[in-house]
N, C-alpha and C positions, 0 to 999 in steps of 0.2 A: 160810523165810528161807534163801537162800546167801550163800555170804562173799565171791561177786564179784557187779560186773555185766559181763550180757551183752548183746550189739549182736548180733542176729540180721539177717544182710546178706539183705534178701528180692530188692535189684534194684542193680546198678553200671550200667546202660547210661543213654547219651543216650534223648534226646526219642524217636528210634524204634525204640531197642531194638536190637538187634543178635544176629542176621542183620538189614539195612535190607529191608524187603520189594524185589525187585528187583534188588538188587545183589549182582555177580558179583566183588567182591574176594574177595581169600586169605582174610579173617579175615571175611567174613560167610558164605563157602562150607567153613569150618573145620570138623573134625570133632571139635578139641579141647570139651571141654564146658564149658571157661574162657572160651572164645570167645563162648560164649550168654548176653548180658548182657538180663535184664529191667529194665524201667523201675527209676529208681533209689528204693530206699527202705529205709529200717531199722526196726527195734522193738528197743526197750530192754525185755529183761528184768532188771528189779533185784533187788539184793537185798533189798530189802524185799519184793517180791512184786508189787509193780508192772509193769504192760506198757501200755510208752509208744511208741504206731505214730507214725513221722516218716515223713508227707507219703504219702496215701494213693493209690498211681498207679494206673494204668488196669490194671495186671495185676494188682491186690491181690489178687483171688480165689484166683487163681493161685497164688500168694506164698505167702497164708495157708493153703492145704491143703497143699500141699507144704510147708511148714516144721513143720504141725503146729499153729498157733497155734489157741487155745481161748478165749483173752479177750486185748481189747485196753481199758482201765480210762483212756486218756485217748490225743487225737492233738493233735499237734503240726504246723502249716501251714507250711514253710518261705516258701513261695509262692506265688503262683495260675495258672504256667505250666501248660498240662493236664497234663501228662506228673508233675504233682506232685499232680493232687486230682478226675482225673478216675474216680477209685476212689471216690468217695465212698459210692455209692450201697450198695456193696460192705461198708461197715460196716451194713446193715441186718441180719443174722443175729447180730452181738454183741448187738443191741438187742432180739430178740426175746424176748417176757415180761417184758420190762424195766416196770418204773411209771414212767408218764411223768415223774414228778419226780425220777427217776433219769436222766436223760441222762448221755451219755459227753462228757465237757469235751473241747471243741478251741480249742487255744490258735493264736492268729496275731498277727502284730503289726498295730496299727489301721490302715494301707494295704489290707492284705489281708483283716482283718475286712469294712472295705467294699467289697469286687469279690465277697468269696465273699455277704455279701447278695445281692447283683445278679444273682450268677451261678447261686445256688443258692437262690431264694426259696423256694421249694416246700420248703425243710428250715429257711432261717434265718429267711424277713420271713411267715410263712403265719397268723398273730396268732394267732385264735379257731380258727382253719378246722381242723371235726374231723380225723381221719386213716380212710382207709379203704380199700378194697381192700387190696393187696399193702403199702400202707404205705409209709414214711420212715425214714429213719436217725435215730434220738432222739440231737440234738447240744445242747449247748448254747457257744455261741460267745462266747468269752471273749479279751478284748483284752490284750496284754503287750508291755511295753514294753522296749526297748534299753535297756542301757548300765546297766544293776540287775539286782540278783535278784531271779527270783521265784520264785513257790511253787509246784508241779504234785503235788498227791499229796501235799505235803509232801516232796518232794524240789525240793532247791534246783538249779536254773537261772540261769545269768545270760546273757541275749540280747543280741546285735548286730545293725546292721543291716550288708550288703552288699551292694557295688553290684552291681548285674544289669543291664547296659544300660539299658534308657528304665524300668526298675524294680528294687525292692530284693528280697534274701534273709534270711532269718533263721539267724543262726549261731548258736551256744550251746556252752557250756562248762558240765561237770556231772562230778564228784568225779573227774576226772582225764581227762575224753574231751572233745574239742574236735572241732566238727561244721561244717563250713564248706564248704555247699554252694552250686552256680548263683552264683560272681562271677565277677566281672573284674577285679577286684583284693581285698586285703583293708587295710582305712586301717590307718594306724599307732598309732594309740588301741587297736586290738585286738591286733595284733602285741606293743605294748606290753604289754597283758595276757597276753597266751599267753606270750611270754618267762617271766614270774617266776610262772607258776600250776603248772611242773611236769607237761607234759602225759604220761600216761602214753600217751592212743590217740588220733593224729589222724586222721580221716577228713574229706579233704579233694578240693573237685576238681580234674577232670583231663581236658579234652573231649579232645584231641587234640597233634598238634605243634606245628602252627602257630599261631600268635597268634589271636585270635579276638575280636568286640567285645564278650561276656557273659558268655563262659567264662576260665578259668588255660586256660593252654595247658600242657603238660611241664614246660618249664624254668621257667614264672614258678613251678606249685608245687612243684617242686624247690628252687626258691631261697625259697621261704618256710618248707618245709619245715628245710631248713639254720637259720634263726632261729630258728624255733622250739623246737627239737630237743626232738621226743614219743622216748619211749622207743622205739614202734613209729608207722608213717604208712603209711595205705592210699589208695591214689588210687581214687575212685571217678568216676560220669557219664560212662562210656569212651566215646566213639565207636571206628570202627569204623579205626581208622588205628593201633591198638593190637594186636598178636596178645600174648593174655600171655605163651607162653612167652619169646619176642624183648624185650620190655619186662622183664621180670623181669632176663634178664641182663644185658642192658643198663645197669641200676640198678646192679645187683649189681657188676660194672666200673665203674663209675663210683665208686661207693662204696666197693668192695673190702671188704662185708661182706653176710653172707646174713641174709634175713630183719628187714632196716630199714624199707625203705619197698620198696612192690611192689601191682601190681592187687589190687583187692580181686577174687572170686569170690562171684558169685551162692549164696545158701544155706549161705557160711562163717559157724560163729559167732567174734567176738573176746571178751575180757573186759577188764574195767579197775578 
């Protein structure tokens, strides 16, 4: 048992990661190692002893040997964008010697429970059919709903949906960390919640400058930011229009305080 939680940042980058394969800007050809964003994703280590992976990306492997992680006891679906669950397969080594009525819970909300059937039969619709060769990630897929808490571990959650262009993201609020990733905006129902909850750490996104039709652009979650007021706020989903040191000052003037809101970095841990 520790007396905090911790959010171990395994990825802050967009859909292709950053360096973009190809591309000759300043901040994909950077030498800073802030500049190196992997797909985005976190794991909650709690203090209860719990380890809660959110949204398992295409470089989970990756993520997880480099960070050290050794159990992952439940995951959480934000979305079914690849860049959020094409890691999946990747949870097969937490599952090994596991008894099959020991699966690792993955919570999604029911839009996304039905695309990940579809998209991933061979783990979630495969019925009777034994398992064999190299094997499958032992999941068991569990539906959760907006706008209530629920239970994960026995750690209490309470889910939103956001909008995400032609589809939604799952945000969630839990003992003082507010996670609100992949929109384009966030309603006022939730705003309204994160106002009087007290946020101590928000992690929120942040594609780029410019407006965008799926993603916060800088200034919208600057200005949501501003409402909200977390004790500390990390932008994370960079693209590549970001070089951190430049955006850090930048903030930093703007606000005329160090260390409020600023890029997250790949492999920092926060607590809350």
């Amino acid at each position: 048992m520790k007396n905090e939680n911790r959010v171990m940042v395994l990825g802050t980058g967009t859909s292709t990661g950053i360096p973009v394969i190809g591309c000759k800007c300043k901040v994909c050809n950077s030498k800073d190692i802030r500049n190196k964003r992997l797909r985005t994703s976190v794991l909650l280590a709690l203090k209860s002893g719990v380890n809660i992976l959110i949204d398992p990306s295409p470089d989970l492997r990756y993520q997880v040997i480099t960070s050290g992680i050794e159990r992952v006891d439940a995951t959480i679906v934000t979305h079914t964008h690849a860049d959020h669950i094409h890691g999946m397969d990747d949870l097969r080594p937490f599952c090994f010697g596991k008894d099959k009525r020991k699966a690792i819970p993955l919570f999604a909300g029911k839009w996304a429970c039905t695309e990940l059937r579809q998209r991933f039969p061979y783990i979630f619709a495969r019925g009777d059919r034994p398992i064999i060769g190299g094997g499958i990630p032992l999941l068991s897929l569990l539906e959760v709903g907006s706008d209530r808490v629920e239970k994960i571990l026995e750690e209490e959650f309470f889910f939103f949906e956001l909008p995400h262009g032609h589809t939604k993201s799952l945000g969630f609020f839990h003992q003082g960390l507010a996670y609100l990733i992949d929109c384009s905006e966030i309603p006022e129902l939730v705003l309204h919640f994160l106002e009087k909850a007290n946020v101590k750490l928000l992690i929120i996104d942040c594609l780029r400058r410019k407006k965008h039709q799926t993603h916060l652009c800088l200034e919208e979650s600057l200005n949501y930011i501003d409402r909200i007021k977390p004790h500390f706020a990390g932008l994370i989903h960079l693209a590549d229009a970001f070089d951190h040191q430049e955006l850090c000052l930048e903030i930093e003037e703007r606000y005329q305080r160090k260390d409020y809101i600023r890029p997250l970095v790949d492999s920092e841990i926060l607590t809350y």
